[in-house]
C-alpha positions in Angstrom: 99.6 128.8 65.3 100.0 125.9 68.0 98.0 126.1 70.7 99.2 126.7 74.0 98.6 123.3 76.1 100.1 124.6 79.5 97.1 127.0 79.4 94.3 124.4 79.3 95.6 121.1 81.1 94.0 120.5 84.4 96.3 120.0 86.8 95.0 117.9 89.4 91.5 116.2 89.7 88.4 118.1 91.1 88.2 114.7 94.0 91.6 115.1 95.2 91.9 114.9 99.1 94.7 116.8 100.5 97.9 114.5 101.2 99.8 117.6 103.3 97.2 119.7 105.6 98.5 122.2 108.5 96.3 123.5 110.9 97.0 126.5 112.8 95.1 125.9 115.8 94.0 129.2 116.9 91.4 130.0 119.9 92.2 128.0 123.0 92.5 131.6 125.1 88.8 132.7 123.5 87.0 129.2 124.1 88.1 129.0 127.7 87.2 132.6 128.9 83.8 132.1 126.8 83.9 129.6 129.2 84.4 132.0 132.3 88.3 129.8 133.0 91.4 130.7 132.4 93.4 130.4 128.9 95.2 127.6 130.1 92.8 125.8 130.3 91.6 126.1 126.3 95.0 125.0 125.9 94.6 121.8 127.6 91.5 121.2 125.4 93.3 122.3 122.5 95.9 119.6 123.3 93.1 116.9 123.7 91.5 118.3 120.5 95.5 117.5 118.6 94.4 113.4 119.3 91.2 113.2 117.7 92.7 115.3 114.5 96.1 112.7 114.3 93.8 109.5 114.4 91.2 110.7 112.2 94.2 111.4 109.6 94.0 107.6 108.1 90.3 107.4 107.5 90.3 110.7 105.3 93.1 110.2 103.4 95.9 112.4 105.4 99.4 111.5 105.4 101.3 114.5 106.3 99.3 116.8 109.3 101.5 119.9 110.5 100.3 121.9 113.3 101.1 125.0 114.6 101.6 124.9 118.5 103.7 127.9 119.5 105.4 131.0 117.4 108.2 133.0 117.7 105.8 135.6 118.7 104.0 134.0 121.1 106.9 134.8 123.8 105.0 137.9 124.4 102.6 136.9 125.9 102.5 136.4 129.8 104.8 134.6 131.5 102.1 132.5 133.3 100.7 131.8 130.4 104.2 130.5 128.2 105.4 128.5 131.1 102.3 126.7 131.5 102.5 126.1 127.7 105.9 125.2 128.2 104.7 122.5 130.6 102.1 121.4 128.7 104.2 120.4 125.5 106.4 118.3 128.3 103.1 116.6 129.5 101.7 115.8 126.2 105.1 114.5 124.5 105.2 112.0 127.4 101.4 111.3 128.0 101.2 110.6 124.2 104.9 108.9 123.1 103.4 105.3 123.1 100.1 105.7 121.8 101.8 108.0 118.9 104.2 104.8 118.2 101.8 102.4 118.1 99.2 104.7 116.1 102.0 103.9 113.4 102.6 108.0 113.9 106.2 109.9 113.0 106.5 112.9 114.7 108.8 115.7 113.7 109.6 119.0 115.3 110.6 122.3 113.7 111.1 125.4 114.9 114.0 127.0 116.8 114.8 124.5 119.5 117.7 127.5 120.8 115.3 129.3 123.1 113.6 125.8 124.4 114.1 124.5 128.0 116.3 121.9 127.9 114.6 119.1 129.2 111.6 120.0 126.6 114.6 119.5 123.7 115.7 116.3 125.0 111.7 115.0 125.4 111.2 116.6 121.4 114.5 114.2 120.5 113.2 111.0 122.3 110.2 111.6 120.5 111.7 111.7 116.9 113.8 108.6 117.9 110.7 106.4 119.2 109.1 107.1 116.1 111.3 107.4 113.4 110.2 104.0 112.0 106.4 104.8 111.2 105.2 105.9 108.2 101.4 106.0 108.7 100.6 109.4 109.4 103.5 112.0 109.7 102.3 114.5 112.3 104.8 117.9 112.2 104.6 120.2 115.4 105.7 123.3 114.9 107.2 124.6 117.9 109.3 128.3 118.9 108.2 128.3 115.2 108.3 131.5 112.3 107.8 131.3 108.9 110.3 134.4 108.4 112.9 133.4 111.2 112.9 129.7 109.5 114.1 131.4 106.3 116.7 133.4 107.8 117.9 130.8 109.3 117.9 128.3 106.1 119.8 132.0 104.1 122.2 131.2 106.5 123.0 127.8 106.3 122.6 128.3 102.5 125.2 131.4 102.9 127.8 129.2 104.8 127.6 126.2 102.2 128.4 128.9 99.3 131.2 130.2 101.9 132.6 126.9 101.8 132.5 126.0 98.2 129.4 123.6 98.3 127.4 125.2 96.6 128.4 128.0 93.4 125.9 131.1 93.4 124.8 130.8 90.1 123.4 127.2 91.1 120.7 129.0 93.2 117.4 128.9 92.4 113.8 128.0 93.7 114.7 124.7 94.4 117.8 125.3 96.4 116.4 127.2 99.7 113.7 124.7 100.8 116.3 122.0 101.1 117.5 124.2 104.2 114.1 124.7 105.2 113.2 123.1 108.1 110.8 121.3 106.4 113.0 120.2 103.8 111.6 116.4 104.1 107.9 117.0 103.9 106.1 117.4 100.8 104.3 121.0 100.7 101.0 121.3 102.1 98.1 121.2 100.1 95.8 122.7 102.6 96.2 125.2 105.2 93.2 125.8 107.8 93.0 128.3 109.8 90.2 128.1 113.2 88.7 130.6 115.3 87.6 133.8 112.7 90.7 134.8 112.1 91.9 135.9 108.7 95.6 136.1 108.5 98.6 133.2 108.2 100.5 134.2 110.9 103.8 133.9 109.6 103.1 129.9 109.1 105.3 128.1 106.5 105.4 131.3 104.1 107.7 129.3 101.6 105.7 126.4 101.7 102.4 127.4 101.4 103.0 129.6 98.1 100.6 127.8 96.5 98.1 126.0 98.8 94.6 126.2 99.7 93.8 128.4 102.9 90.2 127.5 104.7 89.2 130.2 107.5 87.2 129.0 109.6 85.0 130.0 112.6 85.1 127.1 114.8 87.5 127.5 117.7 89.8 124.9 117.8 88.9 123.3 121.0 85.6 122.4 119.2 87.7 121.4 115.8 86.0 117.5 115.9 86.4 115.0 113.5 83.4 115.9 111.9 84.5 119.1 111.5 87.2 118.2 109.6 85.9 116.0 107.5 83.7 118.6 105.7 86.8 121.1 105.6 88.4 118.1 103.7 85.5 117.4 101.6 85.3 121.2 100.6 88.8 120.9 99.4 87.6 118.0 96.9 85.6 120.5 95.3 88.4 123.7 94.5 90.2 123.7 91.3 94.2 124.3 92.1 95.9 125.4 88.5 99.2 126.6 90.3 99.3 129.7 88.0 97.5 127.8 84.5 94.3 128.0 82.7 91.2 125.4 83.0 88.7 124.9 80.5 
């Protein structure tokens, strides 16, 4: 009998670097009252913290970094607290615009833009624009953001082009709903870390990450360095992903 190859290839090699990683960037709120201040203010750490993360992207061999800055959940929190985020994403997008575009940084946005203050959508647009052109690091905020409302929304659009006649039911598969996804340019990340403790996903990219590597991590992410990632990274080097086959 012939042996079964697909059960004993490796798949990728043990040294591998992530290309893709998202970070969901939990435990502003904790660090600052730890800190006896008010959650706002872990937020504006957190946003400092995004900087050193983008630029040390090129040095360790990221290309794609997707973070996770506000959900479709977070809305219930207090309304003190979501306009001051609100404001903050404003401040950073213009505070950080130029030295993004001449970082060599594309930035992208996804998310539901629907329930966004204007003026915050048009800043998210400019953004895009400026730096369409770059291609050394692609940094992906993830903004009004949920994994499950981003599906329902790409059933919908994929619902509408069968409606049409673009697209014939029985040409759906796998393949077909992540090219409504909102990340439907990105490759799928590799690695997905996790700060603060905490032990659950959050409904982050739920299609996407089918088959990634998750790190949970206690470090709060105001304190997420450089260095910090660097040995998350090198941990990766170290797992074996078989995507469902069998090493030897």
């Amino acid at each position: 009998m012939a042996r079964d190859k697909t059960k004993t290839s490796k798949v990728t090699e043990p040294t591998t670097g992530p290309e893709h990683v998202a970070i969901i960037m939990d435990g502003n709120g904790r660090w600052a009252q730890m800190r006896g201040r008010p959650r706002l203010f872990g937020h504006h750490a957190g946003a400092k913290r995004v900087r050193e993360i983008v630029e040390a992207c090129p040095d360790v061999g990221v290309k794609y970094l997707t973070i996770f800055a506000f959900s479709t959940e977070n809305w219930k929190r207090t309304q003190t607290e979501v306009a001051g985020l609100m404001k903050l994403f404003r401040r950073y997008i213009q505070r950080e615009a130029r030295d993004l575009l001449a970082r060599g940084v594309r930035v992208r946005f996804i998310g539901d833009r629907v329930r966004l203050d204007g003026k915050l959508v048009n800043l998210m647009d400019e953004l895009e624009l400026l730096t369409a052109g770059n291609d050394k690091v692609h940094l992906t905020i993830a903004l009004n953001y949920g994994g499950q409302d981003e599906i329902a929304r790409a059933t919908k659009r994929l619902a509408y082009d069968v409606a049409q006649g673009r697209l014939a039911p029985k040409d759906i598969n796998e393949e077909t709903l992540p090219k409504y996804l909102d990340t439907c340019l990105l490759p799928d990340p590799d690695l997905v870390i996790r700060t603060s403790g905490e032990a659950r996903i959050s409904n982050f990219l739920l299609w996407q990450s089918a088959y990634a590597e998750y790190e949970f991590i206690d470090t709060l992410w105001p304190d997420f360095t450089a260095e910090v990632f660097g040995r998350v990274l090198a941990g990766f080097k170290a797992r074996d992903r078989r995507f469902g086959a069998v090493t030897v």
